[in-house]
Residue frames as qw, qx, qy, qz and C-alpha x, y, z in Angstrom:
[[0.406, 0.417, -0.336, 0.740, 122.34, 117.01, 38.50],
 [0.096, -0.565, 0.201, -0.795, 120.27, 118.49, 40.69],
 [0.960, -0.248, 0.043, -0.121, 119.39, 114.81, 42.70],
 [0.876, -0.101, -0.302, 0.363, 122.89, 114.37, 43.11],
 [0.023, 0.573, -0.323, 0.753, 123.56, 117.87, 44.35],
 [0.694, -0.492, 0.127, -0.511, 120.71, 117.11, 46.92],
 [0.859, 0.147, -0.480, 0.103, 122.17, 113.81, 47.15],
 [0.646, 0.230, -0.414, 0.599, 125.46, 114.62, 48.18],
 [0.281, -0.402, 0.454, -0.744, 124.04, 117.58, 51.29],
 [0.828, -0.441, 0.012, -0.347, 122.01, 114.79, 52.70],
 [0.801, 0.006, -0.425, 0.422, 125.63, 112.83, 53.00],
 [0.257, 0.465, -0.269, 0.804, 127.20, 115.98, 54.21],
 [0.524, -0.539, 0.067, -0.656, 124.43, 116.48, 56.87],
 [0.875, 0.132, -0.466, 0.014, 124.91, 113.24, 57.71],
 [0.657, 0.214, -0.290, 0.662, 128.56, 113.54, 58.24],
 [0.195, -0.443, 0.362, -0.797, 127.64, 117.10, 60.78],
 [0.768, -0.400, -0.157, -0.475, 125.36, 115.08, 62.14],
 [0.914, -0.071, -0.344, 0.205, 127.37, 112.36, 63.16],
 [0.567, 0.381, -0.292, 0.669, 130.06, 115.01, 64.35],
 [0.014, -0.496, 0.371, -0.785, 128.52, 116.88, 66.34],
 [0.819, -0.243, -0.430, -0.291, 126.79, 113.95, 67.92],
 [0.766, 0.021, -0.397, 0.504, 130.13, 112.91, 69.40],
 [0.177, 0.312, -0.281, 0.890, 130.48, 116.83, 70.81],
 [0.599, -0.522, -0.217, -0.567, 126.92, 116.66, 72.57],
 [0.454, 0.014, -0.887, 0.077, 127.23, 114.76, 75.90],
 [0.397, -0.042, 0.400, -0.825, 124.61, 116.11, 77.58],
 [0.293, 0.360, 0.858, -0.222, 121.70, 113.86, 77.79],
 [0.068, 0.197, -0.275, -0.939, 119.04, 114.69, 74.70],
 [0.432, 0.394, 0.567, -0.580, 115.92, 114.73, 73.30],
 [0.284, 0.109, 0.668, 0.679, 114.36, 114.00, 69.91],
 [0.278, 0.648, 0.363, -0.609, 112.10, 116.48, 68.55],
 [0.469, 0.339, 0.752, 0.315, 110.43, 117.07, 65.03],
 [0.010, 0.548, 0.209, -0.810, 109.82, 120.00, 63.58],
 [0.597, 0.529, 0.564, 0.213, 107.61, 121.03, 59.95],
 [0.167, -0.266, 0.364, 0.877, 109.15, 123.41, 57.61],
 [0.404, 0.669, 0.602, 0.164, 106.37, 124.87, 55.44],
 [0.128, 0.475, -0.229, -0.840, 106.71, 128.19, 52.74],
 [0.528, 0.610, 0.588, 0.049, 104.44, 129.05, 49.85],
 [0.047, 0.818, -0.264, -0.509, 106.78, 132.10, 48.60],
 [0.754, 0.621, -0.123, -0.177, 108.03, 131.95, 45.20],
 [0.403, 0.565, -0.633, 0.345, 111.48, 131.05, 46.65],
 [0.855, -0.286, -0.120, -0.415, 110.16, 128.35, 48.95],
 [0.909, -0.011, -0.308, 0.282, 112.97, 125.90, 48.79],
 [0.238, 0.483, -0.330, 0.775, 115.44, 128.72, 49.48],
 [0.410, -0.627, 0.176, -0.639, 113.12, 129.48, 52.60],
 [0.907, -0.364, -0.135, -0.163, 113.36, 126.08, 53.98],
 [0.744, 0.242, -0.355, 0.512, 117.01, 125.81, 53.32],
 [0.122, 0.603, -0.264, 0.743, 117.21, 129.00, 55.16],
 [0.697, -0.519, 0.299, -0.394, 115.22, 127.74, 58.56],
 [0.963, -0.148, -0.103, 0.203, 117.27, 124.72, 58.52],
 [0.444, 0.329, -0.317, 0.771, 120.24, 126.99, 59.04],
 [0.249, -0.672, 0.114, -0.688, 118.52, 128.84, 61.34],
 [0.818, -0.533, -0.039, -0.213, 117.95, 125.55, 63.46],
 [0.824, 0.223, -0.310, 0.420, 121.29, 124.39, 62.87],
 [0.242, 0.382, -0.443, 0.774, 122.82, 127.81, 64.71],
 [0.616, -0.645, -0.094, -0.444, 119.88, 127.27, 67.65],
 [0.150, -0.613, 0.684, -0.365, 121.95, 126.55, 71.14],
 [0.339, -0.094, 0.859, -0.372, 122.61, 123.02, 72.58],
 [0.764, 0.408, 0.334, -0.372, 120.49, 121.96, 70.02],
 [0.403, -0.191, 0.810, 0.380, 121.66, 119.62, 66.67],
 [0.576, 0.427, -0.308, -0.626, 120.18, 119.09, 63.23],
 [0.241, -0.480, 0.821, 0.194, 120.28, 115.31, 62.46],
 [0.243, 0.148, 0.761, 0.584, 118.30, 114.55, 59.30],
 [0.386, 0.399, -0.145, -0.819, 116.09, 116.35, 56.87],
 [0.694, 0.413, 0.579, -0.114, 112.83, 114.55, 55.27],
 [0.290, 0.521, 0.547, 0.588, 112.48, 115.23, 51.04],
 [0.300, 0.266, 0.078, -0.913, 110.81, 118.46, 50.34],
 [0.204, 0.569, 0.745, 0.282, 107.27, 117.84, 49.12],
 [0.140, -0.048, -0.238, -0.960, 104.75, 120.10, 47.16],
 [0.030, -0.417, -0.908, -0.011, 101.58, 119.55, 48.81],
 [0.138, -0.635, -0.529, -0.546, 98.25, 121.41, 48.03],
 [0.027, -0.358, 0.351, -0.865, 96.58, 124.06, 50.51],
 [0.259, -0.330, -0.902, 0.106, 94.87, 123.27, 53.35],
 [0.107, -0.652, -0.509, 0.552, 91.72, 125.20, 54.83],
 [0.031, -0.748, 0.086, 0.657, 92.97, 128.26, 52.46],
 [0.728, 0.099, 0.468, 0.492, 93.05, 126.84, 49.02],
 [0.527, 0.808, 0.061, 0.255, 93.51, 130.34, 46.94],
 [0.330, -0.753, 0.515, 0.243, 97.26, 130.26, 47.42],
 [0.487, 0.586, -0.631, -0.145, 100.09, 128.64, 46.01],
 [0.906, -0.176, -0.342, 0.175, 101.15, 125.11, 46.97],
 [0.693, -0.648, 0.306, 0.079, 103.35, 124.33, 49.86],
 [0.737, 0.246, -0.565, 0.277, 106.65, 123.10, 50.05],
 [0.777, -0.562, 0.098, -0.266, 106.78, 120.88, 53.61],
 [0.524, 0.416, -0.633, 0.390, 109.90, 119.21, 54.95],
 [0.578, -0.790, -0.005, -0.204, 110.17, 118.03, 58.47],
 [0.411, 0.550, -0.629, 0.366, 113.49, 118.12, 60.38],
 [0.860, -0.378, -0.308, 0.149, 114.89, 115.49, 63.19],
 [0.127, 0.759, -0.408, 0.491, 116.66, 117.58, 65.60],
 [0.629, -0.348, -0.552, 0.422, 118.53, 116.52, 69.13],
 [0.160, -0.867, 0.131, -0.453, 118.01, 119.08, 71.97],
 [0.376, 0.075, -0.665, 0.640, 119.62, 119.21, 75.21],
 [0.371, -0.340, -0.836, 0.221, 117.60, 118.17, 78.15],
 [0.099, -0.351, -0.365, 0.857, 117.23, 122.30, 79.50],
 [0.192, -0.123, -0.393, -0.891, 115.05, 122.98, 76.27],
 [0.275, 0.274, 0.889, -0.245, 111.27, 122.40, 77.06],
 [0.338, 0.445, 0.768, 0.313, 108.63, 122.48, 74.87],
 [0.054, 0.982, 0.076, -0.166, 107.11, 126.29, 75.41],
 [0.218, -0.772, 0.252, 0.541, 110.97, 127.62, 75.28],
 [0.578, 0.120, 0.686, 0.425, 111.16, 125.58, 71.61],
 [0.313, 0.840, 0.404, 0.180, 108.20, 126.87, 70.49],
 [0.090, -0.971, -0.014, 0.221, 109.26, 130.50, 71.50],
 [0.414, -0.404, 0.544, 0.608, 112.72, 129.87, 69.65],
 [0.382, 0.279, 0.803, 0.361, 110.84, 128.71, 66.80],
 [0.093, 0.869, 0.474, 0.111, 108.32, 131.52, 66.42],
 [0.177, -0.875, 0.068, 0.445, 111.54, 134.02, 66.96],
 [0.321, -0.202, 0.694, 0.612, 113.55, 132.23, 64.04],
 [0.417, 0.558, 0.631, 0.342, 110.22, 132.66, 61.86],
 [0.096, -0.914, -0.338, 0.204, 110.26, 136.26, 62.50],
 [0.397, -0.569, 0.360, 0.623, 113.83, 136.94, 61.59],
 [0.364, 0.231, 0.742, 0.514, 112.88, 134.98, 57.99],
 [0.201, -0.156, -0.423, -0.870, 110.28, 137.31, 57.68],
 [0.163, -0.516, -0.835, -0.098, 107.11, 135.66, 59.11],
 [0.288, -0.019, 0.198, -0.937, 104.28, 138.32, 59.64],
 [0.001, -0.317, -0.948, -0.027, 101.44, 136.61, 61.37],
 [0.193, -0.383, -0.520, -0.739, 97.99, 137.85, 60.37],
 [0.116, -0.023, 0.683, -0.721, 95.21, 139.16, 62.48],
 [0.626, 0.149, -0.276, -0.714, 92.78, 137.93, 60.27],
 [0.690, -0.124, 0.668, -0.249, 91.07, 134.66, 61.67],
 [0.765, 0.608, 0.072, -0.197, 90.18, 134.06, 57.99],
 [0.479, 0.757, -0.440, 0.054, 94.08, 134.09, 56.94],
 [0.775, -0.431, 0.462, 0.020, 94.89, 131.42, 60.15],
 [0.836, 0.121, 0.502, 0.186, 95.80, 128.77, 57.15],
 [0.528, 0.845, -0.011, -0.081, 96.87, 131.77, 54.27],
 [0.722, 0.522, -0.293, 0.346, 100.36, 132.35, 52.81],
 [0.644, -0.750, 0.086, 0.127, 103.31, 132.44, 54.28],
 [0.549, 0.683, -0.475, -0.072, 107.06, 132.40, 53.64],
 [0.182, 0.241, -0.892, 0.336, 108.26, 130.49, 56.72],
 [0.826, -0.318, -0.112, -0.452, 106.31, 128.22, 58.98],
 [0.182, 0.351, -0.847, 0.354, 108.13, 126.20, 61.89],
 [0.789, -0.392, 0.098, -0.463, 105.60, 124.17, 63.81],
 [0.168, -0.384, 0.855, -0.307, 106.94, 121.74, 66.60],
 [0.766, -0.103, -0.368, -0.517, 105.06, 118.48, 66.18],
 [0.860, -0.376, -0.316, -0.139, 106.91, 116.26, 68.42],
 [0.075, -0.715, 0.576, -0.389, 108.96, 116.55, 71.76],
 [0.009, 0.297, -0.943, 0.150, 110.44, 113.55, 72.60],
 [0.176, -0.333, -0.926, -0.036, 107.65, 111.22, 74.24],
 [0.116, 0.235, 0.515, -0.816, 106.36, 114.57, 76.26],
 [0.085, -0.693, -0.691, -0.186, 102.68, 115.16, 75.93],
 [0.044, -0.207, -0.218, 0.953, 102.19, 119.59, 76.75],
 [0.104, 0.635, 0.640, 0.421, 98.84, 121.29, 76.34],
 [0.128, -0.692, -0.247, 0.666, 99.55, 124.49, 76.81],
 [0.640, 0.757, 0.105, -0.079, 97.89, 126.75, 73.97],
 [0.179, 0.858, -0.386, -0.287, 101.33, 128.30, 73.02],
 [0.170, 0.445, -0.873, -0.104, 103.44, 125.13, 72.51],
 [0.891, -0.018, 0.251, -0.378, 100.38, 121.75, 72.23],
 [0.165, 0.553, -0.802, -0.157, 102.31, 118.70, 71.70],
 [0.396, 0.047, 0.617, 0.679, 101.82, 116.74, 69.88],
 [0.185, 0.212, -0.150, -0.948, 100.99, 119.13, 67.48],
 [0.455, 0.215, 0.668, -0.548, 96.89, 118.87, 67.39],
 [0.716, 0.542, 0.030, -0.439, 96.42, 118.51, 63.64],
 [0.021, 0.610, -0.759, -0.227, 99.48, 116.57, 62.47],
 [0.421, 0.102, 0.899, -0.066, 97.71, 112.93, 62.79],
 [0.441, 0.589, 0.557, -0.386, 95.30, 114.86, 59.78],
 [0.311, 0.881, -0.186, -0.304, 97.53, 116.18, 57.50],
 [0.932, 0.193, 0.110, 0.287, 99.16, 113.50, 54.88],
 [0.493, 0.737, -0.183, 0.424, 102.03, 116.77, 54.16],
 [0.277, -0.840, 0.339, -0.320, 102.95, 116.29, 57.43],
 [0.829, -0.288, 0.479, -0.033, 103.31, 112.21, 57.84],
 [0.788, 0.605, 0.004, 0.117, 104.64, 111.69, 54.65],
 [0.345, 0.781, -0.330, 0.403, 107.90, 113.66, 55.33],
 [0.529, -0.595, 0.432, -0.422, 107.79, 112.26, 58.84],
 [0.960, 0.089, 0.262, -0.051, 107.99, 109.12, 57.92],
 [0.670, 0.618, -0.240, 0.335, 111.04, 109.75, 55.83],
 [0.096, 0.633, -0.415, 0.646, 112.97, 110.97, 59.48],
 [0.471, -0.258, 0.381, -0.753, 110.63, 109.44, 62.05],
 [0.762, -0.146, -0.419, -0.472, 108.79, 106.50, 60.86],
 [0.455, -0.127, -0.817, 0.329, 109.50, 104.87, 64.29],
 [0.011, -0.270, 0.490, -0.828, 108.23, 107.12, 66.11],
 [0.142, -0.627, -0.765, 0.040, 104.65, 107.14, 68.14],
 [0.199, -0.210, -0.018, -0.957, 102.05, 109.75, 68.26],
 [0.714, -0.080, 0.429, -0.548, 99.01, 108.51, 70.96],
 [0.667, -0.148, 0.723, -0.104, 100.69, 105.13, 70.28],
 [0.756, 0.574, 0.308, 0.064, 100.35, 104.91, 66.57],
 [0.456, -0.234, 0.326, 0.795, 103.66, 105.22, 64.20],
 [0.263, 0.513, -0.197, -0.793, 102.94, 107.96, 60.93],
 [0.235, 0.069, -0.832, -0.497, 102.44, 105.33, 58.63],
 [0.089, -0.375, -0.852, 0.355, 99.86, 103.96, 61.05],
 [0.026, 0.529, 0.287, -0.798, 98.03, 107.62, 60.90],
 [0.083, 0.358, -0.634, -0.680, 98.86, 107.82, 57.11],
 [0.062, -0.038, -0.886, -0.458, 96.97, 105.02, 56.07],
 [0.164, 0.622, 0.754, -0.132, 93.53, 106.03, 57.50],
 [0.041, -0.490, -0.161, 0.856, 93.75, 109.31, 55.76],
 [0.690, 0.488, 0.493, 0.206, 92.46, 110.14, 52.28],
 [0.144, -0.837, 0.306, 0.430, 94.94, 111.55, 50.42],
 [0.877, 0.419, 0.189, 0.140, 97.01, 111.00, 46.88],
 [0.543, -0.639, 0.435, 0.328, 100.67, 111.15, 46.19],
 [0.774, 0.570, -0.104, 0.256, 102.42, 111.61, 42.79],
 [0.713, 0.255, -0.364, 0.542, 105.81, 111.64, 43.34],
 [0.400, -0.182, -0.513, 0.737, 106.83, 114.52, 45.50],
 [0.360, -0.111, 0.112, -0.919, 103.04, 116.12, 45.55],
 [0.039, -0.327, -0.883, 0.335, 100.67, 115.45, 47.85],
 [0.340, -0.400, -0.516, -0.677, 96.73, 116.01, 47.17],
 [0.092, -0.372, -0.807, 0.449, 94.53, 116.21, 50.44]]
């Protein structure tokens, strides 16, 4: 029931997608974004930043990877993840800093409270929005690095890319391409690294 509930919002999304595609006619951009929460009401949190991007200006939703359950990284006395990355169109006026800064104001509404403990960099969370790719741009300023500087290392991140993305390029290599020098294991929708 609950694989054809999910089923039937990835038509529906679809179907917005496709609509408000037609209402966009500014020139756009594709851009990638990871959804990560380790709260006990995880899925709920992701659903909830994918509304949040949905109501972000000039800016589109236009497909959602699976959710996976993948293991901590760096921090492992937490709970698992659930990771999801979303394929959004912007309009041409966004650039990469003003993303980020959208992104790091929509985790703040959800709740995010970032630690000042170096030691908690990688700890729980309930929301987590990281930008991983902006169109073809290349940015290395600290606040908004694009692509995002650990993403080519982290199998909960290509995995779900690949489900939204798998054409893209990251320094010229597609996710699967990244994916397959990692070491990493994959039971259905959990990932081991």
């Amino acid at each position: 029931m609950l694989a054809a509930l999910d089923g039937l919002g990835k038509i529906f999304d679809s179907i917005r997608a496709n609509v408000y595609k037609e209402a966009m006619t500014a020139p756009t951009i594709t851009v990638f974004v990871c959804l990560g929460s380790n709260t006990p009401d995880a899925a709920h949190m992701l659903s909830l930043a994918v509304e949040r991007l949905r109501a972000l200006p000039r800016a589109r939703v236009d497909a959602l990877s699976d959710i996976y359950l993948t293991e901590p990284q760096d921090y492992a006395d937490q709970p698992w993840f659930h990771n999801q990355v979303v394929r959004m169109e912007l309009e041409t006026d966004w650039t990469p800093q003003s993303f980020v800064r959208a992104l790091l104001a929509e985790e703040k509404q959800l709740g995010r409270q970032r630690s000042s403990d170096p030691a908690l960099r990688f700890g729980p969370r309930c929301i987590d929005m990281d930008l991983l790719l902006f169109g073809d741009s290349q940015c290395d300023a600290p606040e908004s690095i694009v692509p995002h500087p650990r993403m080519c290392q982290r199998a909960f991140v290509l995995i779900p890319l690949c489900d939204v993305g798998a054409a893209c390029r990251i320094h010229g290599r597609t996710p699967a391409q990244w994916l397959a020098g990692l070491e990493y294991r994959q039971e259905g929708q959990r990932i081991f690294q």
